[in-house]
Every structure is written in structure tokens, then in C-alpha cells.
N, C-alpha and C positions, 0 to 999 in steps of 0.2 A: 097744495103747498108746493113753492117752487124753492130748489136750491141754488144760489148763487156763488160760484168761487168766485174768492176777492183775494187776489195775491197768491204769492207760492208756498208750497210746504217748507218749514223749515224746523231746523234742530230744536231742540226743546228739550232742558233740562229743567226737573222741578224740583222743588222742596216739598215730601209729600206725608213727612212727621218731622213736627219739631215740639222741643219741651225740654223744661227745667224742671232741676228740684233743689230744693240746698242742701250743703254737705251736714249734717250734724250736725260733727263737731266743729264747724268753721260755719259760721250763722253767715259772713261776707261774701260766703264761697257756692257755688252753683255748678251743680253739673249739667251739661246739656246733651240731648240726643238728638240729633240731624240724621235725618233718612231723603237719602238725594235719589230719582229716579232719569234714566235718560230713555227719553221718550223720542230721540232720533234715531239715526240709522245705521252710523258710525262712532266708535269709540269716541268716547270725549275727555280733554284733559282741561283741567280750571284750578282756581284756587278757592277756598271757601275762608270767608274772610266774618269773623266774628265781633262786632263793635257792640258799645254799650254809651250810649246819653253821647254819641259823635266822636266815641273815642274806640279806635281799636286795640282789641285787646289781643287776637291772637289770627294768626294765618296757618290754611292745614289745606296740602297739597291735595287734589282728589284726583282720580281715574278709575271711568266708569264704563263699564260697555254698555251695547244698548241693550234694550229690554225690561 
């Protein structure tokens, strides 16, 4: 088996849990858990941005170190 690099290493941030549940008492209402990892080398600053059917519904500032 041979290995071929193809391009360069680069940053990489993932999404490595995500899930909902609904609230109870508010059957319309959903809580969510987001578990971001940074899988680069340097701190990372981003926004995570939450939409529903092409509509956003909320934006939440993140910063992450690596690891």
C-alpha cells in the first residue's frame, strides 16, 4: 500500500455531537447540544450559526483552542 499526499494540512473545525430534544412544556420548542472540536493548531474564533427550513434562527459567538 502506497500513500499519497495530495494538498496541504489545514485547520479543521468539526461538529462532533449534535442533538435535539423538545422542551416539554413548549411542544414548538427544541433544545439543542452542539459539541465543536478544533482539530487545528491554533485557537479558532467563528460564529455558529443555527437555521431551520432556510431560516435563521439564532447566532452564538464560539472560541475554541486546539485540541
Amino acid at each position: 500500500m502506497d500513500f499519497v499526499t495530495v494538498g496541504t494540512a489545514r485547520d479543521n473545525l468539526a461538529i462532533t455531537r449534535f442533538a435535539t430534544r423538545p422542551v416539554l412544556n413548549s411542544p414548538q420548542t427544541s433544545e439543542v447540544l452542539l459539541e465543536v472540536a478544533n482539530f487545528g493548531q491554533a485557537p479558532a474564533k467563528t460564529n455558529v450559526e443555527l437555521a431551520y427550513d432556510g431560516q435563521l434562527l439564532d447566532v452564538k459567538p464560539l472560541s475554541i483552542d486546539p485540541g
